[in-house]
Every structure is written in structure tokens, then in C-alpha cells.
C-alpha positions as CSV (number, residue, x, y, z in Angstrom):
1,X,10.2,4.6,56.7
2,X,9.3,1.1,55.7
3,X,11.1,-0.7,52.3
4,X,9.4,0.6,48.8
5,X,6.0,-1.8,48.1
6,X,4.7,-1.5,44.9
7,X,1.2,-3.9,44.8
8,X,0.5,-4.2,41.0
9,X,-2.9,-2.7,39.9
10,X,-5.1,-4.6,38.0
11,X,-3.2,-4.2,34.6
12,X,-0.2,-4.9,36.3
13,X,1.3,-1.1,36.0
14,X,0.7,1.4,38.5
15,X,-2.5,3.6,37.7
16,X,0.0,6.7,37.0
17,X,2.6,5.4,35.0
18,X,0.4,3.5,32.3
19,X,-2.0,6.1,31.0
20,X,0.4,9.2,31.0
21,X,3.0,6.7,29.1
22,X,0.0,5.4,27.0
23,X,-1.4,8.5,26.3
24,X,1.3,10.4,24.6
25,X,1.7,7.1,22.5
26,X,-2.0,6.7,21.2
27,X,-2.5,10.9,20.5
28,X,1.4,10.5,18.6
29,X,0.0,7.4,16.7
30,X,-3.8,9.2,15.7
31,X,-1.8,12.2,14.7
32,X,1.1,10.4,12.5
33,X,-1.1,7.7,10.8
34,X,-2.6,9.7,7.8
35,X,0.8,10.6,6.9
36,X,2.3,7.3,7.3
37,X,-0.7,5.8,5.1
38,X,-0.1,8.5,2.7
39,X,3.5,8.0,2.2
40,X,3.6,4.2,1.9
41,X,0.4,4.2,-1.2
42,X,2.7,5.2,-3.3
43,X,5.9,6.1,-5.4
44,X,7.8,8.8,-3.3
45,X,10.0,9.4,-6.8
46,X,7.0,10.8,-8.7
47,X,5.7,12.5,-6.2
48,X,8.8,15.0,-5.5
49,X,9.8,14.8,-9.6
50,X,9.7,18.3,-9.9
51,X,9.0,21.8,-8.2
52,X,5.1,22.0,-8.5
53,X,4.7,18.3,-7.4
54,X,7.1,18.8,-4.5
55,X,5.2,21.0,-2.9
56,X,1.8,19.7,-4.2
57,X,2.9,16.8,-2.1
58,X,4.5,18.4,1.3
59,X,0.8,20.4,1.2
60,X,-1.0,17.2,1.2
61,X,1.6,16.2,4.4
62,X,0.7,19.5,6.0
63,X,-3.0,18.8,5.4
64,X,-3.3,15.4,6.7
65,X,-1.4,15.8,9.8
66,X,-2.9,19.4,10.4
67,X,-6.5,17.7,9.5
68,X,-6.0,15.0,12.6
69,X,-4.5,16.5,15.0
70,X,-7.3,19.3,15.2
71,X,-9.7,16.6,15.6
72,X,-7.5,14.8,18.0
73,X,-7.4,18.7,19.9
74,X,-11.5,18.6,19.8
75,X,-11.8,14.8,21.1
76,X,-9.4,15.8,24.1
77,X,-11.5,19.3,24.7
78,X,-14.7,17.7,25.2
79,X,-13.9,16.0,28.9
80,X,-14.7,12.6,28.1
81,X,-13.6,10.3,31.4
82,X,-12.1,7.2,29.1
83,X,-10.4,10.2,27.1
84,X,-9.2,11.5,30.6
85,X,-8.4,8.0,31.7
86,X,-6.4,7.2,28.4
87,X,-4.5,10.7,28.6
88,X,-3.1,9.8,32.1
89,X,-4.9,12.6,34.1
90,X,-7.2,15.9,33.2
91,X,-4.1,18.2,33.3
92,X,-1.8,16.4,31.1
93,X,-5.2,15.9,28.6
94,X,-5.3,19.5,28.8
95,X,-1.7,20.3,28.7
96,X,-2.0,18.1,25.3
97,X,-4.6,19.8,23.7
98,X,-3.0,22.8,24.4
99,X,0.3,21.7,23.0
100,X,-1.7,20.3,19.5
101,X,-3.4,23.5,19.1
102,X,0.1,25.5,18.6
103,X,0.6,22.7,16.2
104,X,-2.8,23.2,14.2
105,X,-2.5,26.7,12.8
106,X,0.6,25.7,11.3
107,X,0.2,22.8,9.6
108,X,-2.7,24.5,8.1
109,X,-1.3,27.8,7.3
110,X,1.8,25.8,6.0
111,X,-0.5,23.9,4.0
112,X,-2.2,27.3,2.6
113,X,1.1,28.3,1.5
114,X,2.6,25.5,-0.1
115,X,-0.6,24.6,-2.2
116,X,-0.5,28.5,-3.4
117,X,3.4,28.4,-4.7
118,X,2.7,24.8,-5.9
119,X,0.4,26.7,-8.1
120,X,2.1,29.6,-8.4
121,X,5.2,28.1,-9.8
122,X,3.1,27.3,-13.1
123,X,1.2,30.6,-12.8
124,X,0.7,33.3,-10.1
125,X,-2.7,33.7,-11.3
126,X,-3.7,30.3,-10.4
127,X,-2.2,30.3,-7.0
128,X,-4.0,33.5,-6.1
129,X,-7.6,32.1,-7.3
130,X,-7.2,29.7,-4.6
131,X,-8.1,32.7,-2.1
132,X,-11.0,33.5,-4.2
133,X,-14.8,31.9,-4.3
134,X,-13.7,31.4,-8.0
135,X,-11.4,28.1,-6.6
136,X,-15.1,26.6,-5.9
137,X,-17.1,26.2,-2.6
138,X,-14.6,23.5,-1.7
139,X,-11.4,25.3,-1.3
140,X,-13.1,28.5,-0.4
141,X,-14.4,27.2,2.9
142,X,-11.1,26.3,3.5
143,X,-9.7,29.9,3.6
144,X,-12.9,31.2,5.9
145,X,-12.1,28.3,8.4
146,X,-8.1,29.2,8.7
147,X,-8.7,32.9,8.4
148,X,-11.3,32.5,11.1
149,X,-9.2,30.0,13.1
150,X,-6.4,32.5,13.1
151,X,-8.5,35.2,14.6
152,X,-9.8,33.4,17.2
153,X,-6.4,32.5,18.5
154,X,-5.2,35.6,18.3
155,X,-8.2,38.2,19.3
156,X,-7.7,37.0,23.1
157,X,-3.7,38.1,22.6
158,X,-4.4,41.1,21.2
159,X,-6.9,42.5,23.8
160,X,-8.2,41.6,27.0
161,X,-11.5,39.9,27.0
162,X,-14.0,39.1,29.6
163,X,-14.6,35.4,30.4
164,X,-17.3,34.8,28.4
165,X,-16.5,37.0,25.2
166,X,-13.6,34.5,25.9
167,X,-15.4,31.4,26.0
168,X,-17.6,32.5,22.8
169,X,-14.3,32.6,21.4
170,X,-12.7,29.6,22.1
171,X,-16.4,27.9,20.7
172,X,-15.8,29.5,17.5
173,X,-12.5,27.5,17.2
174,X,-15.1,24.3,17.0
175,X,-16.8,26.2,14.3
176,X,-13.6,26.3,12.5
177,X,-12.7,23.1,12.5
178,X,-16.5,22.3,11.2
179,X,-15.5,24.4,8.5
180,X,-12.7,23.0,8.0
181,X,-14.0,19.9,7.9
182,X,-16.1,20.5,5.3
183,X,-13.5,21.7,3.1
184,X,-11.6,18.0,3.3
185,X,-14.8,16.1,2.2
186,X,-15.3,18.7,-0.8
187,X,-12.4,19.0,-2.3
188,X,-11.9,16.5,-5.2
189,X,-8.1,15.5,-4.0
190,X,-9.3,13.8,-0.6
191,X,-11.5,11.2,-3.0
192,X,-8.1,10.3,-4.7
193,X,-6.6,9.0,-1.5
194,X,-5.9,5.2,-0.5
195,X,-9.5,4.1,0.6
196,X,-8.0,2.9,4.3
197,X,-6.7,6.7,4.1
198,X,-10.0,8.0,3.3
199,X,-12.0,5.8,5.7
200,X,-9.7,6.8,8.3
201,X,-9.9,10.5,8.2
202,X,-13.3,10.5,7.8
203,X,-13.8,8.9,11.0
204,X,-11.7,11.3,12.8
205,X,-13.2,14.3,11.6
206,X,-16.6,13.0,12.4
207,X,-15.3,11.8,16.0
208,X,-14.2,15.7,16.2
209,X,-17.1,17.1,14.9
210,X,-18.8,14.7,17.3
211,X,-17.1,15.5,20.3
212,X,-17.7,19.4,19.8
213,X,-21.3,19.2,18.9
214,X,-21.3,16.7,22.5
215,X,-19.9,19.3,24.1
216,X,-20.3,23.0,23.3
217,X,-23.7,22.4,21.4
218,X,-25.4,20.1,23.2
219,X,-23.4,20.1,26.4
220,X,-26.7,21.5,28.7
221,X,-28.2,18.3,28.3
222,X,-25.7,15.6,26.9
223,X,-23.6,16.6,29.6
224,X,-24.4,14.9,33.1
225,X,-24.8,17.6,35.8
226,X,-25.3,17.4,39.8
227,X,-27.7,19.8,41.0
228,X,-26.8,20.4,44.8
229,X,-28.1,22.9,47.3
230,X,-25.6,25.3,48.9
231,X,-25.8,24.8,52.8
232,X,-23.0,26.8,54.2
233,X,-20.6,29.1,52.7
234,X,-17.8,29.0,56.1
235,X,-15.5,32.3,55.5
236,X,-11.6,31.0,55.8
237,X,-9.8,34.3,55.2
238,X,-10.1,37.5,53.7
239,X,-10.2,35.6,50.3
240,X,-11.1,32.4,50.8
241,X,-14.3,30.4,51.8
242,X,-15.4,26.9,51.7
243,X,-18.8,25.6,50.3
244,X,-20.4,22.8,51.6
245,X,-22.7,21.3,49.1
246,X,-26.1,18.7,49.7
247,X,-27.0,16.9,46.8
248,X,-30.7,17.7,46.0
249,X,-31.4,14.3,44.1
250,X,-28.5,11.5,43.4
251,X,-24.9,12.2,45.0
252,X,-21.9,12.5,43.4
253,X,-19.4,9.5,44.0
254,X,-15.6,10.5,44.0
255,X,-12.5,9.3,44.7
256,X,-10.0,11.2,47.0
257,X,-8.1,14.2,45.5
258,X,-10.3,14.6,42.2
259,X,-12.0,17.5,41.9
260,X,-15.3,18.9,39.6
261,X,-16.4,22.1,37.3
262,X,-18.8,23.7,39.7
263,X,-21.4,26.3,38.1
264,X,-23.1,28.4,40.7
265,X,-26.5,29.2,39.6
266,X,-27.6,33.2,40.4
267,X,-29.0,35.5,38.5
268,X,-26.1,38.0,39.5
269,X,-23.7,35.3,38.6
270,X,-22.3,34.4,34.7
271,X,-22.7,30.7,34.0
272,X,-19.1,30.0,34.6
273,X,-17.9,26.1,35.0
274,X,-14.7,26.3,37.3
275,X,-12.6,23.8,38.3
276,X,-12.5,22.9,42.3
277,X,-11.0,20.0,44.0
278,X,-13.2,18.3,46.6
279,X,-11.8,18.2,50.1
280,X,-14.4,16.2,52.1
281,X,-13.6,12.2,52.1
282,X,-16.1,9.7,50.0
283,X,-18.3,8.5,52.7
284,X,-19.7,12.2,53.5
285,X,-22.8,13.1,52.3
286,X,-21.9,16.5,51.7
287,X,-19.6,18.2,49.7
288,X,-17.0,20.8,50.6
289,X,-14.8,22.7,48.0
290,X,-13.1,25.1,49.0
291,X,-13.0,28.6,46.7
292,X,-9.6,30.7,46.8
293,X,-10.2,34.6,45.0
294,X,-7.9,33.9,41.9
295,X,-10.0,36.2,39.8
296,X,-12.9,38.6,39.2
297,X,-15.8,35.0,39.3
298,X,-13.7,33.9,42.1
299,X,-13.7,37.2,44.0
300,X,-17.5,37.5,43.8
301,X,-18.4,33.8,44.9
302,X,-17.0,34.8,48.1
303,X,-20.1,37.1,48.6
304,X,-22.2,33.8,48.1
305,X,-25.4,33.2,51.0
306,X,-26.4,29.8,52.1
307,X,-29.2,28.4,49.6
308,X,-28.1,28.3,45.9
309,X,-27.8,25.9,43.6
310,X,-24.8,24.5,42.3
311,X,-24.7,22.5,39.3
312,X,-21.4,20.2,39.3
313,X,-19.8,18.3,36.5
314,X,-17.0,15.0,37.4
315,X,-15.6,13.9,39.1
316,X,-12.6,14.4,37.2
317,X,-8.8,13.8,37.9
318,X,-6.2,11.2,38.4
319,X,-4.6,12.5,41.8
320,X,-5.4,9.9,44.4
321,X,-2.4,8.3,46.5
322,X,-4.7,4.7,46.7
323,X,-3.6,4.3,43.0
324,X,0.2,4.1,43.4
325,X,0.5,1.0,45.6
326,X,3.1,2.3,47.5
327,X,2.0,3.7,51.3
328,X,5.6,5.5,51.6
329,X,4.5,9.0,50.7
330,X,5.3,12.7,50.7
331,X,2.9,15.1,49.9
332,X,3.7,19.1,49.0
333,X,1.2,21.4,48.8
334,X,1.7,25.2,47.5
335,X,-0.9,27.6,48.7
336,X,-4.5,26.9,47.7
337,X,-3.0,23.9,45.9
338,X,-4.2,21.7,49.5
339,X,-7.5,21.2,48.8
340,X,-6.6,17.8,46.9
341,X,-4.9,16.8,50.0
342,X,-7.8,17.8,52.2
343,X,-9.8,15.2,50.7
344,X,-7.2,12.6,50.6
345,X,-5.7,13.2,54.4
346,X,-9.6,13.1,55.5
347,X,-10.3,10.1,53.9
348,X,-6.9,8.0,55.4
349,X,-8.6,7.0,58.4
350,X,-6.6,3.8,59.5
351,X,-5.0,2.7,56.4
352,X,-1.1,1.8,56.8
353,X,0.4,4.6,55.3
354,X,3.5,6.6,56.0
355,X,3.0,10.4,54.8
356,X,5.1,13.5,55.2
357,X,2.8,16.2,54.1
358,X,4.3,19.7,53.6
359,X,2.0,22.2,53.5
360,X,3.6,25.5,51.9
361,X,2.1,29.4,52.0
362,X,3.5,32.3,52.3
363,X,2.5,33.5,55.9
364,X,1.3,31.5,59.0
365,X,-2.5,33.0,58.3
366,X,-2.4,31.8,55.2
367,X,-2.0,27.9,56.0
368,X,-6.1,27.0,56.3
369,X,-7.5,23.8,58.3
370,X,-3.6,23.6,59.9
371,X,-5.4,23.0,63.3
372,X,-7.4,19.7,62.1
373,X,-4.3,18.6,60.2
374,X,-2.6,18.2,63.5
375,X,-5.2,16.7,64.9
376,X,-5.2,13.9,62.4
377,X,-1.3,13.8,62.9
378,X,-1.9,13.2,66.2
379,X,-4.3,10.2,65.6
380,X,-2.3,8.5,63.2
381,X,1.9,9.5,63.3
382,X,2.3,8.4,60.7
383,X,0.8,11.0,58.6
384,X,2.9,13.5,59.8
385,X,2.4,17.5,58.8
386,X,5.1,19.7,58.1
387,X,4.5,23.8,57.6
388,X,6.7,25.8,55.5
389,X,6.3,29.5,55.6
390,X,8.1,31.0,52.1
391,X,8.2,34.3,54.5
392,X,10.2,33.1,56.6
393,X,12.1,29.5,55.2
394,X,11.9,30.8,51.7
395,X,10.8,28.2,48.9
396,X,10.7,24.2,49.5
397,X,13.6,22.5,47.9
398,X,14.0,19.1,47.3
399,X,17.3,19.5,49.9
400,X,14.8,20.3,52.3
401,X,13.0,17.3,51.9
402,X,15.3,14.6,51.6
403,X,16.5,16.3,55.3
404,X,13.6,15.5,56.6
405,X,11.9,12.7,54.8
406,X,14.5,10.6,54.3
407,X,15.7,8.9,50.9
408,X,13.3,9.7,48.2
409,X,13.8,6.8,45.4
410,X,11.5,5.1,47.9
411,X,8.5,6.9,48.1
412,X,6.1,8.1,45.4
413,X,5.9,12.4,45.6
414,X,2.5,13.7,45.3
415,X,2.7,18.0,44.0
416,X,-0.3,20.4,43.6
417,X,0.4,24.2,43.5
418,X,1.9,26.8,41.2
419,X,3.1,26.1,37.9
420,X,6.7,27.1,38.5
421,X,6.8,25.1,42.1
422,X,5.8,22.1,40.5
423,X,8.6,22.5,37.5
424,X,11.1,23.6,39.8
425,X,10.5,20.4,42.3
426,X,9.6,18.0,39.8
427,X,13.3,18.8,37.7
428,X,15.2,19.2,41.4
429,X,13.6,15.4,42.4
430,X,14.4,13.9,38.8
431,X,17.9,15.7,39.6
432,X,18.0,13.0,43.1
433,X,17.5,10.3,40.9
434,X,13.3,9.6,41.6
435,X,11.7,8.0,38.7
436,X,9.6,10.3,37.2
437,X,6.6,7.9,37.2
438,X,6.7,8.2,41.3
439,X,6.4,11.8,40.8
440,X,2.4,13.0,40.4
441,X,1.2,16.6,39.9
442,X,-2.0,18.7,39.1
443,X,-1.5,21.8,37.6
444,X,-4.8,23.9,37.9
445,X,-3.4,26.9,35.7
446,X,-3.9,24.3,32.7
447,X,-7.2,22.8,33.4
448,X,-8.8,26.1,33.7
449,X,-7.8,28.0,31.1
């Protein structure tokens, strides 16, 4: 393979490493600042003199940093494409949010606790009233919005729940957090912070109550959808067909290897939004998404008859091998974790690059559009297609790739399939000494749950 050529994008930075470096940086800095202003308005001495004002002031901590990062987590659920763009992908937004939300009930159960004993050290009366409607509006609101923000997180652990019991659910979590909300503007203490302090965290409340109310409220019609007609529903497998899609008024535009939440409308159908990559290139006019039975929505869709209505919402994603700069390639996909690559190996056409696609399934029958794979090898070799079967070769290693692909350091790795394929390749490839910002992945357990 050709030398390593990196062509600076636009900022100078490849499109990949720059927002997932930047984005862990600006959520750290949103989530950090209230406590920073916090500690630096005042005298730390007085405010940990004694027992009751110790933990007075490590609840006020807890607060503040448990106040922003669940806006922070509502800002990053609401899809937002400069959020996405800022974040360094969809997945790792997701895989963010995710990670705050652990964080949330916490901080704020923490919080709960220490403002009770900071109470209770003076009188165990006093720190019980604060559970009470007696504490005042203010403070009561508090305890509905934790109590209910701890049974929202764990009624879906405790039981199994259908998708949208689930979904109604997860909406009450934004609930919470108005709640919530509404207990930090009420309660007298928030009006004796610094006033940058106070100005601050009432912006990023109402950014969070904004970005809820954008997306779960008013979502049907805030949120931009396609409407497109179904055309064909072409049956790959036993559990797997592909839908071609025509837009019925103003196409989507995309860029290869992004993907879009597709809700089928029927009557026989729950309004479901699920993620789907989109495997036809940018110039077609029509659509094609390919649906793999994951679950019981995806198991019925494969019943689907030409002539619905899909409603699609995107594109979304940051998986396209034009935004590296570097045309020395390898691509692994795991299972139904091509259809990024469909997209991207049908839109190559004539553009110098070298790619070593390995396409990875379990059995022969298993490996979908193989045929027209090789026929687009055999057009261009240098996009060359290599099948692993795990039933026979067992899993991919990053041994078996170096064998055949040559040195790795050079080339920037593109990954899509399982969660535990990705982890295992992506530690194996750090392992051969290849930067982790030449190696790109889309985890799909993430951005659907």
C-alpha cells in the first residue's frame, strides 16, 4: 500500500480526531464549572469550620454538579446535529449521556443525604422535615423529582417492559429533571450564589428544559421528518430484508456511512423511531436500508408490503472514510454491522483509494450483497474484499489482519459490529501501536437503546 497521506481538513485536524477530543473536553468543562465558580467566591475555611457547615457545603457541591450534568444529559438526548458534531459522533454522544446519567442519581441522592445529616447534626427533627411538604414547596419538589427519578431508572431493571411502556419511561426522566428544576429556582440558597454562578445555571437548566420540551414534547413537529413511500421490501434471508425508499416530497441528502431513525407508519405498527444505516450512495434517488430481526419491531417489519410510508429523521452519524484524509484503509464489518459500508463501498466509484474490507458472519449464507462486493473488487482492485466465516476461521484478530493488510500504523481502521468485537479489536489494534484517532467505530447497541 502507498506511504500514510493525511490532507488536513478544513480546521486543520482530521474530522474524527477533533470533535471526539473536543467533546469530552466541553461536556467535562459544562459539568465542572458551577463547582469551580462556587469554590473560588469564597472562603473555603468558613465554609468547612464545623460539622453542619461541612456538609452544608459538600451538599451544595453535590447539587451543582448533579444540577448540570443532568441538563448537560438532556441537551445530548435531544439529537441536535451541532451537539452530534461537537460530541465527535452519535454513538459517543450517546455513550456520554449514558455515562452522565449513572452520574446524576448520585450526585443528587448524595446531595439528599448530606443536606439531611447537615441538619440532623443540630436536630434529627429538622433533617427529617426536609422530606416533608412542611420544608416548603421548594424543597418538596425536590424529593418528588429524585424519588421519581429513581424509579424511572430502576422500573425497567426490575421488570421487563415493552418498548413503549419503556419509552414513556425514559420521557418521565425529562419530567424529573423539570421538577427538579424547579426546585433549584425555589429554594432561597440558589439566590445567595455568586451572580456569574447564578446566571450560569440558570441558563443550563433552561437549555435542558429546552432541549426536552424540543424533543419529547414538541418533537412531532419541531422535529424535521422525511416522509418517503415504501417501493420494494427485497427479502435477503430468513431475517433480513432491505427497504428501498422514494421520497414523496424533498429528498434526504446524506453522506456515506450515516444512517437515520426510520418510523414505519401502519396501523399494525407502534410508532417506533429505529436507527438504520443507509446503504445506497448519495447520488441515488432512492433509499435502501437494510432491516436485520434484532427484536420483536424488527421481526415484524420483515412482514412489511410495498406502499407504506416511512417517516425518516437525519441523517445522523460521523462514520464516512472521506473525512480522514488518508485513502489507505481497512474496513471490518461484524454481521449486520455492513450496512455502513454498503453505502460507503457504493459510493467509491473511481476515487484513489486502497481498502481491505473484511466482511465477518458467522456462516457463508449469512454474508449479504457478497456477490456485488466482488464485483466492485473487480472494477477497482484496489478495494479488495475479504470474507471471514467465525464458523469456520473463528473471530478476526488484529494478527489476522496485519497478515494480510500489511502494517497498520499506516492506515486509518474503520469498525461497525458487536459491542464486544469492536472492544476486543479496538484494544488488540491500540496493543500494535495504531493511534487511536485512526481507529473509527459505530456501536449501534448504544444509539438504540
Amino acid at each position: 500500500m502507498n506511504a500514510r497521506w493525511k490532507r488536513p481538513t478544513r480546521n486543520g485536524w482530521s474530522r474524527y480526531a477533533l470533535p471526539r477530543f473536543l467533546g469530552w473536553i466541553v461536556v467535562a468543562g459544562m459539568v465542572l464549572l458551577p463547582a469551580a465558580l462556587w469554590l473560588s467566591a469564597g472562603a473555603l475555611g468558613t465554609r468547612f469550620s464545623h460539622p453542619a457547615a461541612a456538609l452544608k457545603s459538600l451538599a451544595n457541591l453535590s447539587a451543582l454538579t448533579g444540577t448540570a450534568i443532568f441538563a448537560v444529559s438532556m441537551i445530548l438526548a435531544a439529537r441536535i446535529k451541532l451537539v452530534e458534531r461537537v460530541m465527535g459522533g452519535f454513538d459517543q454522544m450517546y455513550r456520554i449521556h449514558r455515562l452522565l446519567g449513572y452520574t446524576v442519581p448520585l450526585l443528587l441522592v448524595g446531595h439528599a443525604l448530606l443536606v439531611t445529616s447537615s441538619k440532623a447534626v443540630i436536630s434529627l427533627a429538622a433533617g427529617l422535615v426536609l422530606f416533608t411538604p412542611a420544608a416548603g414547596w421548594g424543597v418538596f419538589l425536590g424529593v418528588i423529582a429524585l424519588t421519581g427519578l429513581i424509579t424511572a431508572l430502576l422500573l425497567p431493571r426490575l421488570r421487563n417492559l415493552k418498548h413503549e411502556t419503556f419509552v414513556l419511561v425514559h420521557r418521565s426522566i425529562g419530567v424529573m429533571f423539570l421538577l427538579s428544576s424547579l426546585h433549584v429556582i425555589l429554594v432561597p440558597v440558589t439566590w445567595t450564589l455568586p451572580p456569574l454562578l447564578i446566571a450560569y445555571l440558570l441558563g443550563l437548566v433552561v437549555a435542558g428544559a429546552l432541549a426536552f420540551v424540543y424533543r419529547s414534547i414538541l418533537g412531532r413537529f419541531m422535529v424535521r421528518r422525511y416522509r418517503y413511500r415504501i417501493k420494494q421490501v427485497n427479502r435477503l434471508g430468513p431475517s433480513a430484508v432491505e427497504l428501498v425508499l422514494s421520497p414523496v416530497e424533498v429528498a434526504m441528502t446524506c453522506r456515506p456511512g450515516q444512517f437515520v431513525f426510520a418510523t414505519i407508519v401502519d396501523d399494525l405498527l407502534p410508532r417506533e423511531a429505529h436507527p438504520f444505516s443507509i446503504t445506497s450512495p448519495p447520488y441515488d434517488p432512492q433509499l435502501r436500508l437494510i432491516v436485520k430481526a434484532l427484536g420483536d419491531y424488527t421481526a415484524r417489519l420483515l412482514d412489511l408490503r410495498a406502499g407504506g410510508v416511512a417517516l425518516l429523521e437525519g441523517p445522523y452519524g460521523g462514520f464516512p472514510y472521506t473525512g480522514v484524509g488518508n485513502p489507505c484503509q481497512i474496513w471490518i464489518a461484524g454481521g449486520i454491522g455492513v450496512t455502513p459500508f454498503l453505502g460507503m463501498a457504493r459510493s467509491l466509484g473511481s476515487a484513489p483509494y486502497e481498502i481491505d474490507f473484511y466482511y465477518c458472519t458467522e456462516r457463508a449464507e449469512d454474508a449479504f450483497f457478497l456477490d456485488e462486493l466482488f464485483e466492485m473488487s473487480d472494477r477497482s482492485p484496489r478495494f479488495r474484499v475479504i470474507p471471514i466465516r467465525r464458523a469456520s476461521l473463528g473471530h478476526i484478530t488484529a494478527d489476522d489482519i496485519q497478515a494480510a493488510s500489511g502494517e497498520l500504523v499506516k492506515q486509518d481502521i474503520f469498525i461497525c459490529g458487536p459491542p464486544v468485537m469492536i472492544h476486543n479489536l479496538r484494544q488488540q489494534l491500540v496493543a500494535r501501536g495504531v493511534p487511536p484517532s485512526q481507529i473509527h467505530s459505530e456501536d449501534f447497541s448504544v444509539i438504540s437503546t
